[in-house]
N, C-alpha and C positions, 0 to 999 in steps of 0.2 A: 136512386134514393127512394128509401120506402116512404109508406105513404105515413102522414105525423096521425098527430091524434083528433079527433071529431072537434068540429069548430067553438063549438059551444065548450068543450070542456078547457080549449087551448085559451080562450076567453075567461073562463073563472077562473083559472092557474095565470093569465098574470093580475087579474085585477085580484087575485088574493095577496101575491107575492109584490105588487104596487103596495096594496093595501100593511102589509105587515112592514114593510120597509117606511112607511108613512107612518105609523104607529110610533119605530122606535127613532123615529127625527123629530115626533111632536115639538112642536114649541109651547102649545098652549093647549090646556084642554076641550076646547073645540077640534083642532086638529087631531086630537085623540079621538073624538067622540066620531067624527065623520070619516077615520080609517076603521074603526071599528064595525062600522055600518058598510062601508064596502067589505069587511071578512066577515060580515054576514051576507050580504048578496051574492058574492062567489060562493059561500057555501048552498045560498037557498037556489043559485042556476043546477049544480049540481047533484044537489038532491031531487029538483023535478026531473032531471035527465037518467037518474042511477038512482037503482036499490041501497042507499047511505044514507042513514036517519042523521037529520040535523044537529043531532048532539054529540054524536061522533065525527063529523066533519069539523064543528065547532072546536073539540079536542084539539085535533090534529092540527089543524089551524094554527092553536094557539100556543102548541107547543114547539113552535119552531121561531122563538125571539129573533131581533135583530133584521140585521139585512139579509134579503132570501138570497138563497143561493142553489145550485143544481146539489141533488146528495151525490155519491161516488159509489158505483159500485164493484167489485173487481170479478176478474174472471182470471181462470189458467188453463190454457193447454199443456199437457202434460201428455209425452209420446211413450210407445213402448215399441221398439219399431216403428212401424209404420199406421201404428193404430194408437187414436188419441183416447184421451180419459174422460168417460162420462158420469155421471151419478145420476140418480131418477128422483125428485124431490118427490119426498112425503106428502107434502103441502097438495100438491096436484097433480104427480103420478106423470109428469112430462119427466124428458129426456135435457140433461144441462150438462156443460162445463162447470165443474165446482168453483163454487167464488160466492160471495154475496158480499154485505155492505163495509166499507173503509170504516173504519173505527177513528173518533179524534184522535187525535198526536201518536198513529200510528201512520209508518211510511208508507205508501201504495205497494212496493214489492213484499212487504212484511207482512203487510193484510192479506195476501194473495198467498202467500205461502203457510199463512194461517190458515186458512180455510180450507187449502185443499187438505192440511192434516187432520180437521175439523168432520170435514165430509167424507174422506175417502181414508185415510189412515198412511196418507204417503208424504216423505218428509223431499219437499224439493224445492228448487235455488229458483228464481226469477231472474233470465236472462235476456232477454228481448221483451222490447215491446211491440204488440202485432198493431194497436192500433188503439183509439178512444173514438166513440161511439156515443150518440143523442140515444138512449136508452128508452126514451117517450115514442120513438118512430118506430112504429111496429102496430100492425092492423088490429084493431080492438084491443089495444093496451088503454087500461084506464085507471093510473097512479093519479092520484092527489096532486104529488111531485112532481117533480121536473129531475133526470138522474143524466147522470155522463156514465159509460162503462169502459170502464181499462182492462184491456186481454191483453196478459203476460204469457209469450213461449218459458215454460219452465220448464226444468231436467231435474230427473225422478232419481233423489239422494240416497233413501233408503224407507222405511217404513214396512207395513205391510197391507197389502188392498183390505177394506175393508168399507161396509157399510156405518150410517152414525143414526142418532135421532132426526137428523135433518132428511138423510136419503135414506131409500131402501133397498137399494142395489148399485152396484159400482161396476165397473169394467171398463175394457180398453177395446175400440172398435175400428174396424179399417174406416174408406172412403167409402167405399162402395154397401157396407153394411151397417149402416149406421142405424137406428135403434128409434123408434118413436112413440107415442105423439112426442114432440119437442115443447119445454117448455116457454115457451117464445117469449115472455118477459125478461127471461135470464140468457138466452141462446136461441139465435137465429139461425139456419142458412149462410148465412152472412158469414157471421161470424166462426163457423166452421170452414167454411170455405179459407177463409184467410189464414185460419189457423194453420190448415196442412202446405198449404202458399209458404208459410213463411215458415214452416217444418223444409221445406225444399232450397230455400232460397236463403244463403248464406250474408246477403248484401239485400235482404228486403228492406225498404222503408217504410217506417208506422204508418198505419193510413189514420186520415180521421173525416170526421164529419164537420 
């Protein structure tokens, strides 16, 4: 198990998400006013700790109504033979499995199949699932959030490879030459490993965390 996230932050992500699920059960406006004051302390723990000015913390905080919950994020393996499909984010110039965030009242395979048309320009089916994944464990990850990650085996229907605004390069890479830096918020080790696992393995079972 990789290692989770620095102590202090795993502390003001739930006294945030305490705090926001305390908000929307108030009974009285007292109980309003003193959840409201723990989503200011978890934001002012993690502005002394990180470059995140308190007004954007504040933001983000408060734009997540109701009872907290983890976000979704999806990923795809996608094989060409024996070499899977990567894309290289814009964003930070690491090495991914296309995928990013579940969309409301969209299905987890449909998301996943979106995105890789999205990123790469390849149209394909979501057929296994390799696994679900604590998305927060991962060494110097430092979301706000709390996320789950779903990696779907998917078979490449048709389209044509291509880069998007999202990525700046795409391709399909063996095991052994695989392409870095990685962007390790979206794709670990890990998560490559199990991908070519359950590329081999007709009777794999999902793993999860």
């Amino acid at each position: 198990m990789t290692e989770g996230p620095p102590r202090w932050l795993a502390w003001a992500r739930e006294i945030q998400a305490l705090a926001q699920t305390g908000l929307h059960y108030a009974a009285n406006p007292f109980e309003a006013e003193r959840a409201r004051r723990l989503l200011e302390i978890a934001a002012e723990i993690i502005e002394a700790h990180a470059d995140l000015p308190m007004e954007k913390l504040r933001l983000a905080f408060e734009a997540q109504p109701g009872y907290v919950t983890p976000k979704v994020d999806v990923r795809a393996a996608v094989f060409q033979d024996e070499e899977i499909l990567l894309v290289r984010e814009a964003i930070d110039g690491g090495w991914t499995l296309p995928g990013g965030w579940a969309d409301v009242g969209e299905a987890p395979s449909l998301a996943v199949e979106r995105e890789v048309l999205e990123e790469a320009g390849l149209e394909v089916k979501a057929k296994r699932l390799i696994g679900v994944y604590d998305a927060n464990r991962v060494p110097g990850a430092l979301d706000l959030f709390h996320a789950y990650k779903l990696l779907f085996l998917c078979e490449w229907m048709g389209g044509e490879l291509r880069s998007s605004q999202e990525t700046t390069q795409v391709g399909f890479f063996g095991q052994g030459g695989l392409p870095g830096p990685l962007s390790e918020h979206r794709t670990t080790r890990r998560h490559l490993r199990d991908a070519f696992a359950a590329r081999q393995d007709e009777q794999w079972r999902a793993v999860f965390d």
